[in-house]
C-alpha positions as CSV (number, residue, x, y, z in Angstrom):
1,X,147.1,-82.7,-164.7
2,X,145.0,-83.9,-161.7
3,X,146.9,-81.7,-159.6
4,X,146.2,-79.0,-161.4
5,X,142.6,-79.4,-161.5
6,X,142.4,-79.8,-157.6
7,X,143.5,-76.5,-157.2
8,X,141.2,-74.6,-159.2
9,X,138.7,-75.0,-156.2
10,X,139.5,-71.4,-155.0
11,X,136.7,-69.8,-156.1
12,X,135.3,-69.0,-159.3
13,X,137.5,-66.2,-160.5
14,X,140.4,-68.7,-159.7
15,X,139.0,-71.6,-161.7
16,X,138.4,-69.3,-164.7
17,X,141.7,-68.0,-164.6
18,X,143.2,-71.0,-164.3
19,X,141.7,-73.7,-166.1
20,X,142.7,-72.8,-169.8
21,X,146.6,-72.3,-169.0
22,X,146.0,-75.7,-167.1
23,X,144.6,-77.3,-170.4
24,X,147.0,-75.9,-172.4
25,X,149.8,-77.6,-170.1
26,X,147.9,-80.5,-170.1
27,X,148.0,-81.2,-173.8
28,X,151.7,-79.7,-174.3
29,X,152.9,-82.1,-171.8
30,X,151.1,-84.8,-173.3
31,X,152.7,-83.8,-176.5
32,X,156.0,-83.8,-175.8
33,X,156.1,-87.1,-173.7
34,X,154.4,-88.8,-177.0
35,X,157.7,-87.3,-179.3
36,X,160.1,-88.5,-176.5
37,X,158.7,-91.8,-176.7
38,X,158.6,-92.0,-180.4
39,X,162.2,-90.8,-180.8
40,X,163.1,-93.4,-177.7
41,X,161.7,-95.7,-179.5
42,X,163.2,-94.8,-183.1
43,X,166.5,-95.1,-181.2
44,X,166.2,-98.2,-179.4
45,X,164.6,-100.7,-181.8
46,X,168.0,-100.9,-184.0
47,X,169.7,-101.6,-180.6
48,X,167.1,-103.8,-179.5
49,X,167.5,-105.8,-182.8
50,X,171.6,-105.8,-182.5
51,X,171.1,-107.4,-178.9
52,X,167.8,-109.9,-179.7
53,X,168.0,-110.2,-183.1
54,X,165.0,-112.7,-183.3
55,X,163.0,-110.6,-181.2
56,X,162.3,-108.6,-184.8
57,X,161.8,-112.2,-186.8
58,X,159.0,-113.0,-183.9
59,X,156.8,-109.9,-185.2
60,X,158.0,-110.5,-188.6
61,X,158.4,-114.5,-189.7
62,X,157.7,-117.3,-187.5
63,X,157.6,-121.4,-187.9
64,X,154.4,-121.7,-187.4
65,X,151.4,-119.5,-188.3
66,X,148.3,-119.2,-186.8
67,X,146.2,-116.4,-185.1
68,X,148.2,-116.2,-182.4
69,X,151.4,-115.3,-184.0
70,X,150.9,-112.2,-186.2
71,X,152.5,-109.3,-186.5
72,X,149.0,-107.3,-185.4
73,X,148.3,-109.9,-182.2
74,X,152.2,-109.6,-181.4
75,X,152.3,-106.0,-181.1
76,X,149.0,-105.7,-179.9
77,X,149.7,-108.3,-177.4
78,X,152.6,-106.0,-176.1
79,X,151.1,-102.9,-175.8
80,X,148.4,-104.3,-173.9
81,X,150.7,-105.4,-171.7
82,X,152.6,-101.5,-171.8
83,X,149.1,-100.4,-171.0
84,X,148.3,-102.2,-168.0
85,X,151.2,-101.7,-166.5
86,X,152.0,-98.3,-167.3
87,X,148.4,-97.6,-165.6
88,X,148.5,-100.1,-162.6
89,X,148.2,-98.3,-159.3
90,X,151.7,-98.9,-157.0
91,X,149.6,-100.4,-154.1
92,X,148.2,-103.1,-156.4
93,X,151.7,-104.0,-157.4
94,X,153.1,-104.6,-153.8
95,X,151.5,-108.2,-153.6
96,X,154.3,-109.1,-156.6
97,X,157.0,-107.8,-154.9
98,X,155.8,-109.1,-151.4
99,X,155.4,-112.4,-153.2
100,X,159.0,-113.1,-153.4
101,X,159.4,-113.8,-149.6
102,X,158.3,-117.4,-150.4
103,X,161.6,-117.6,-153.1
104,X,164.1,-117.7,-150.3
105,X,163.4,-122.0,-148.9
106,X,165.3,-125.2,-149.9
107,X,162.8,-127.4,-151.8
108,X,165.5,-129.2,-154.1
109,X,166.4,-132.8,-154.0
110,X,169.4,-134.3,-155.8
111,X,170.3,-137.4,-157.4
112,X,172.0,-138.7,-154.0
113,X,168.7,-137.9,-152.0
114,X,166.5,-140.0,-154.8
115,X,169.0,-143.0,-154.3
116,X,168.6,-142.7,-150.6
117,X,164.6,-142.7,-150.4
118,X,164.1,-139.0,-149.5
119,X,160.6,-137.9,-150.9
120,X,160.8,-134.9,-153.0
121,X,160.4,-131.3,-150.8
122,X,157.9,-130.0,-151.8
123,X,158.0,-125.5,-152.9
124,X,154.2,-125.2,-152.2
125,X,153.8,-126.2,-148.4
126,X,149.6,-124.8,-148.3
127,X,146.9,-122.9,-149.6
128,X,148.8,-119.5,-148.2
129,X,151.9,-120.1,-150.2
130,X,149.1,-121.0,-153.4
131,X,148.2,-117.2,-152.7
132,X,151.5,-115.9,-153.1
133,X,151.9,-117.6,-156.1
134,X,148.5,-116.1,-157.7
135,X,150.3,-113.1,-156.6
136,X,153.0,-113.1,-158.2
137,X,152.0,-114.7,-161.4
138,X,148.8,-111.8,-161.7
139,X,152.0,-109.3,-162.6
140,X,154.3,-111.5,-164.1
141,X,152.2,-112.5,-166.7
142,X,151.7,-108.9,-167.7
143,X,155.5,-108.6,-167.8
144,X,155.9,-112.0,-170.1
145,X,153.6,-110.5,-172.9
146,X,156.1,-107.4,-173.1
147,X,158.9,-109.7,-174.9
148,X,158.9,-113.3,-176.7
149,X,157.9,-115.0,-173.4
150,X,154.1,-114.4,-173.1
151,X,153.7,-118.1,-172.8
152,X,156.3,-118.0,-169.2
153,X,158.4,-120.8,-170.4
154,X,162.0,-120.8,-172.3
155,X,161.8,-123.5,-175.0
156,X,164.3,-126.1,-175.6
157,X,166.7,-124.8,-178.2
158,X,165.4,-127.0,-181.2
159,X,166.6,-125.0,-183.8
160,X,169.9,-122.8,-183.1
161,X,168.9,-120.3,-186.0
162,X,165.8,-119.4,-184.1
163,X,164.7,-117.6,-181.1
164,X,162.6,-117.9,-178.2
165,X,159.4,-117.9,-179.5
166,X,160.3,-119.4,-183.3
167,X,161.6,-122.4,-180.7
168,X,158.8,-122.8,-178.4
169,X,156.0,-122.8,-181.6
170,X,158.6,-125.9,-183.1
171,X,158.9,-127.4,-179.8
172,X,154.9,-127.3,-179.0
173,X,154.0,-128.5,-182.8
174,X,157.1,-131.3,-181.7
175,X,155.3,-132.6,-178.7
176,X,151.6,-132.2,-180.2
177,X,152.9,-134.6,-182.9
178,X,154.1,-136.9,-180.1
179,X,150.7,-137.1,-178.5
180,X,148.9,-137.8,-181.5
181,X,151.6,-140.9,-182.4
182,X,150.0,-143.1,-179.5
183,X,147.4,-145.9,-179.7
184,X,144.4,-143.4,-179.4
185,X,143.5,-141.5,-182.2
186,X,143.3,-137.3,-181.7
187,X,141.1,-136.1,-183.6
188,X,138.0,-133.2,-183.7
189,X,136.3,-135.7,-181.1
190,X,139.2,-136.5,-178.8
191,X,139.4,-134.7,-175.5
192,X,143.1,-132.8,-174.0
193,X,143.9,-131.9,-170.9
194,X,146.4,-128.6,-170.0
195,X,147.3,-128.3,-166.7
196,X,148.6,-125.1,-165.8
197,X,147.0,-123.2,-169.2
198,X,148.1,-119.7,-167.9
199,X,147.3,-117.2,-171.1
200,X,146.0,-120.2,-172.9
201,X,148.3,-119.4,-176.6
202,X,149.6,-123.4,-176.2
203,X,145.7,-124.9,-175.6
204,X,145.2,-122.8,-178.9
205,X,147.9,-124.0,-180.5
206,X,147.1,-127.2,-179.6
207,X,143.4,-127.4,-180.0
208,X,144.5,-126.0,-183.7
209,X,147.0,-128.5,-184.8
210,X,144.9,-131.9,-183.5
211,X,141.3,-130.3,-184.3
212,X,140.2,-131.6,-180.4
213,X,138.5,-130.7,-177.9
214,X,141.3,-128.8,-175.4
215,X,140.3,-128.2,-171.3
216,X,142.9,-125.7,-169.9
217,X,143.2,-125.2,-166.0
218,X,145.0,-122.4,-164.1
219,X,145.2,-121.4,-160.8
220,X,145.4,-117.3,-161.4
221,X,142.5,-115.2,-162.7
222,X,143.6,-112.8,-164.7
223,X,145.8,-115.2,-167.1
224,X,142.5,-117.5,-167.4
225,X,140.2,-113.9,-168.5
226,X,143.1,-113.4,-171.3
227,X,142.8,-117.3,-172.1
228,X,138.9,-117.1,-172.1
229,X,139.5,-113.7,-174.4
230,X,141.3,-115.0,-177.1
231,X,139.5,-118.0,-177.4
232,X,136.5,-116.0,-177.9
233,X,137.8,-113.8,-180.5
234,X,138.8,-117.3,-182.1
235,X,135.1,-118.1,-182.2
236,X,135.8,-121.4,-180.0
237,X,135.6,-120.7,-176.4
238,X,132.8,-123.3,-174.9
239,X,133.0,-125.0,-178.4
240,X,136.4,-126.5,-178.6
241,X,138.2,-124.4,-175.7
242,X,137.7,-124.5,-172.5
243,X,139.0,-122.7,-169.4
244,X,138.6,-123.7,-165.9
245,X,140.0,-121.6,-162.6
246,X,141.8,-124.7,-160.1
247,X,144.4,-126.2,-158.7
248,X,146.4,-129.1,-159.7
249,X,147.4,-130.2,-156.3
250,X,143.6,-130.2,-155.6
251,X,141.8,-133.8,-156.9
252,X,140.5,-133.1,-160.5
253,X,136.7,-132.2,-161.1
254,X,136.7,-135.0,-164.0
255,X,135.6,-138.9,-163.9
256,X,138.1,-141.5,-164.5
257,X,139.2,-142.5,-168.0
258,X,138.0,-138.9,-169.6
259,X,140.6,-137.8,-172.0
260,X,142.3,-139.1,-174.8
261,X,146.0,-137.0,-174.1
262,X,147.5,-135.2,-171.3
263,X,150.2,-132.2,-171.1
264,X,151.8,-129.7,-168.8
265,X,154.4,-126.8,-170.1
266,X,156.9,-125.7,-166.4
267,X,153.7,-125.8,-163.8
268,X,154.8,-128.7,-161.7
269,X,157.3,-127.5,-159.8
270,X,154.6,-126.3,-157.8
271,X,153.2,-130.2,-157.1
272,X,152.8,-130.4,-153.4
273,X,153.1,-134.4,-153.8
274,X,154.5,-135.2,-157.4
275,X,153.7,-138.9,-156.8
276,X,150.1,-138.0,-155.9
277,X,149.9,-135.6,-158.7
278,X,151.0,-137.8,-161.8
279,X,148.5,-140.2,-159.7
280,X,145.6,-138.4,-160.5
281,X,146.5,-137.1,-163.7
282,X,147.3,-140.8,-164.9
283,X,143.5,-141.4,-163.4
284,X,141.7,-138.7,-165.7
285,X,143.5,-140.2,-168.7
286,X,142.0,-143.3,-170.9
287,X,144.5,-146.4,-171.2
288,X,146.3,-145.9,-173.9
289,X,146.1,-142.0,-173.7
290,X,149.5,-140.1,-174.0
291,X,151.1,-137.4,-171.6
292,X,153.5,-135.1,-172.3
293,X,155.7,-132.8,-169.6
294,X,158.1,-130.1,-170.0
295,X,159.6,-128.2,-166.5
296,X,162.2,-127.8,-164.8
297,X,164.2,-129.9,-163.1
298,X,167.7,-130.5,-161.1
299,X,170.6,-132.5,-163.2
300,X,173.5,-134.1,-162.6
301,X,175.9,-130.8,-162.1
302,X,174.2,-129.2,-159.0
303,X,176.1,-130.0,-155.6
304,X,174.6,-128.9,-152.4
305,X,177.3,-128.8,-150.3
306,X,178.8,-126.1,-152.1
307,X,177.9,-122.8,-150.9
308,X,178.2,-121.1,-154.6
309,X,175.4,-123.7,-155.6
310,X,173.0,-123.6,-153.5
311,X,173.4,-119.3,-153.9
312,X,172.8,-119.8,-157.5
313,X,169.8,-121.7,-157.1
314,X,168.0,-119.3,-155.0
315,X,168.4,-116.5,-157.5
316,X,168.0,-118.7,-160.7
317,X,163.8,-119.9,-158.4
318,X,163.5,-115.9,-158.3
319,X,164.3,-115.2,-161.9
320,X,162.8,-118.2,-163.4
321,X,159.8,-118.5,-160.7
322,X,159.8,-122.1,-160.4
323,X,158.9,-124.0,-157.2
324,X,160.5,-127.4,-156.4
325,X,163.9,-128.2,-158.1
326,X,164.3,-131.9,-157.9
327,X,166.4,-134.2,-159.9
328,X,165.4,-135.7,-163.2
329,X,165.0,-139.3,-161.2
330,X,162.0,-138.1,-159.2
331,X,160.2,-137.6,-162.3
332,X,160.4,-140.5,-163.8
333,X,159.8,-142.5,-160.3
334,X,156.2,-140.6,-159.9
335,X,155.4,-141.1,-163.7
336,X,156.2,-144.8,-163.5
337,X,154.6,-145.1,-160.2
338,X,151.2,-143.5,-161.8
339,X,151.2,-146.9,-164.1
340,X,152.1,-145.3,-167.5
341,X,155.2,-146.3,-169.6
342,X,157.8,-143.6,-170.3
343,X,158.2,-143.3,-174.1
344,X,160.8,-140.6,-174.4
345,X,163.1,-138.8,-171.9
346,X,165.3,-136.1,-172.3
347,X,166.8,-132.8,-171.6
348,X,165.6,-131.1,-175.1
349,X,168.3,-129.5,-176.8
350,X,170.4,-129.8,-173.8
351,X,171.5,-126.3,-173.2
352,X,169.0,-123.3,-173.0
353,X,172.0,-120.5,-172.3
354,X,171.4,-118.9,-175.7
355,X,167.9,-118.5,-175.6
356,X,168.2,-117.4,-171.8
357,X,170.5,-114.5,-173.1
358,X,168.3,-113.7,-175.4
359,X,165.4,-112.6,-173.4
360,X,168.2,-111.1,-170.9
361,X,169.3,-108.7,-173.1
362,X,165.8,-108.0,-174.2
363,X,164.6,-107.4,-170.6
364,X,167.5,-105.8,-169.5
365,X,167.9,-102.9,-172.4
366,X,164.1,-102.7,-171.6
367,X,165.0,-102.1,-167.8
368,X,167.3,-99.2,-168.9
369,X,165.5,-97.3,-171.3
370,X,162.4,-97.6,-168.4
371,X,164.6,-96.1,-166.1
372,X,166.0,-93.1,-167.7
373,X,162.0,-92.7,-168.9
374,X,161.6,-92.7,-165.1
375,X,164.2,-90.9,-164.3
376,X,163.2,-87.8,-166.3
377,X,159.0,-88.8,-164.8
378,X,157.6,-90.1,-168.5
379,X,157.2,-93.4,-167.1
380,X,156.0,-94.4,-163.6
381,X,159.0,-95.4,-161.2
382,X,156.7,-98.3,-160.3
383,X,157.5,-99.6,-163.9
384,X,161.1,-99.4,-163.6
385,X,161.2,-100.6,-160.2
386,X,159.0,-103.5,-161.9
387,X,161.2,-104.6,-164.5
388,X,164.2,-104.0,-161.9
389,X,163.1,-106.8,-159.9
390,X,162.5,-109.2,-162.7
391,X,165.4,-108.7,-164.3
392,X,167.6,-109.6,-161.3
393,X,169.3,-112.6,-161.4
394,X,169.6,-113.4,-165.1
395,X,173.0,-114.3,-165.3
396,X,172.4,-116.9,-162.4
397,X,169.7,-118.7,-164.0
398,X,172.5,-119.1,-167.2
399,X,175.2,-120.4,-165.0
400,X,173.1,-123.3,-164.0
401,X,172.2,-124.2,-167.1
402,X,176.1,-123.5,-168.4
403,X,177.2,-125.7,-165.7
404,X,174.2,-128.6,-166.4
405,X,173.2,-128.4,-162.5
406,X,169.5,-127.1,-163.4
407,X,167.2,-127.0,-166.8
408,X,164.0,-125.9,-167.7
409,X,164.2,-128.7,-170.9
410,X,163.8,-132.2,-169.7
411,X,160.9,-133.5,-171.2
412,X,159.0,-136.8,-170.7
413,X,156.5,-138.7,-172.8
414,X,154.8,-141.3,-171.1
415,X,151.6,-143.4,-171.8
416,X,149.2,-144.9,-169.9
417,X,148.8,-148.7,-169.6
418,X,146.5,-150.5,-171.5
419,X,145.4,-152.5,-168.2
């Protein structure tokens, strides 16, 4: 249509010739993409709801209810998402794709290399490698919201008759309920801390099932304008939500002792020092207070002197987009080190295969239906060759789990000393 318009510059017997065939185009081609959708669409959602069945009981039933999980916010959500993507200019997609140069490093540490005294390696190395992940997080976010992932983690599998999201509201309501069993009451004048907030749906959640005050903290911008969003729509940003841009390896911009819980959902693996981190998170907790982690993290199964291993976990950091993999014992050495008590350790659920095919399948009949929508130019190629890239390595991140060398389920509750 642009095109068109451009060359009605001629003259003016041209442009009146030319501009009402032009609008007439315009709106028949307009037309006819909208049908092809619809009838796409008509087509695809049985299919969609033979591969991901639970994908339709997110819109349409969930565990939990609030504001965040209805059938208007869920769709909404998702076509927002369509939107912004479907509109993004190529060039300001290239820092996503040129992000992944940073994927391709060791960072992982096993049980062996704990038991030996080798300090975890460390994923995030300095403030350029930050960048890349702001990068690559300011498009992947976008990409989440399209499916049952908006929040960027895969849940333990608490209930098998559920899906992704069904499991990650009974998970979050799960660990919420383990915060507020400590010594310190939580309550509508208690104070939480969320480090690594993204979107800000769990500091909702949250600040909804304890009635406190809830400080999230994120390190990319445009994840922090959707928190900051939504929690104004709620009526309770700067009242009982709060949002701040920063980074966790960074020292915190609160006194000591400030609030009464603590949690983080998969942001750690980023920790350029996890002993110094838990450190200072243990320092901006009262005694007493409870923290709760869930990330990933390496187990028992992974061997690094086999070739087939170490391949895996390369593509399973590029399809997941986690940082450091180290084993389960680093963990609990920096937590323990930080002077709190662990209360509960575990890999949640154990395995996450199921709900990892679930969002594979999801993803992956996306990825089709984008590029035959492509192919015939009534999507952008930028969006197929989007969802091509994220969609790569799938099956590698389900091996690991399969095979118990890597999860994105262990879980720790610890709480801080007393004295």
């Amino acid at each position: 249509m642009c095109t068109g318009n451009k060359v009605e510059v001629n003259g003016e017997k041209g442009k009146g010739k030319s501009q009402k065939p032009a609008a007439g185009k315009s709106w028949l081609a307009t037309s006819c993409t909208c049908i092809m959708i619809a009838v796409l669409a008509a087509v695809s959602v049985p299919v969609v709801n033979v591969l991901a069945p639970t994908f339709t009981m997110m819109i349409l039933g969930h565990a939990v209810s609030t504001s965040a999980t209805s059938f208007t916010y869920r769709v909404g959500t998702m076509a927002d998402a369509f939107w912004k993507l479907y509109t993004a200019k190529p060039e300001d997609l290239e820092p996503f794709f040129k992000s992944f140069e940073i994927w391709d490093r060791k960072a992982y540490n096993t049980l062996e290399d704990f038991k030996a005294g080798i300090p975890p390696e460390p994923f995030i190395t300095g403030k350029a490698d930050a960048a890349k992940v702001v990068d690559y997080y300011g498009t992947l976010n976008k990409l989440c919201a399209m499916g049952s992932v908006e929040k960027m983690y895969i849940p333990p599998h608490v209930d098998k008759t559920k899906g992704v999201f069904d499991n990650q509201l009974l998970w979050e309501k799960s660990f919420i309920d383990m915060l507020m069993a400590g010594p310190l009451p939580i309550n509508e004048s208690s104070k939480i801390l969320e480090v690594g907030c993204g979107r800000g749906r769990i500091t909702y959640h949250t600040q909804q099932q304890t009635g406190a005050h809830v400080t999230g903290i994120n390190i990319e911008p445009d994840q922090l304008k959707a928190a900051r969003a939504f929690a104004e729509q709620q009526g309770l940003l700067g009242t009982r939500l709060e949002f701040l841009e920063g980074n966790y390896n960074d020292d915190m911009p609160f006194p000591d002792n400030t609030f009464d819980a603590f949690y983080a959902v998969q942001p750690l693996t980023y920790s350029q020092d996890l002993y110094k981190n838990f450190r200072e998170f243990a320092r901006v907790m009262k005694p007493g207070a409870r923290l709760s982690i869930l990330d990933g993290a390496m187990r028992d199964g992974f061997d690094p002197t086999q070739e087939r291993h170490r391949r895996l976990l390369l593509e399973t950091r590029e399809v997941t987009g986690l940082g450091g993999f180290w084993h389960t014992a680093y963990w609990r050495d920096a937590i323990e080190k930080a002077g709190m008590e662990v209360i509960f350790e575990e890999v949640v659920g154990d395995l996450q295969a199921p709900l990892i095919e679930e969002e594979r399948w999801l993803f992956e009949g996306l990825e089709v239906l984008v590029g035959y929508l492509s192919k015939f130019g009534i999507l952008p190629a930028h969006f197929h060759k989007l969802l091509k890239r994220f969609t790569d390595h799938g099956t590698s991140f389900i091996t690991m789990d399969k095979e118990r060398m890597f999860t994105t389920a262990y879980q720790v509750i610890a709480q801080k000393k007393m004295s």
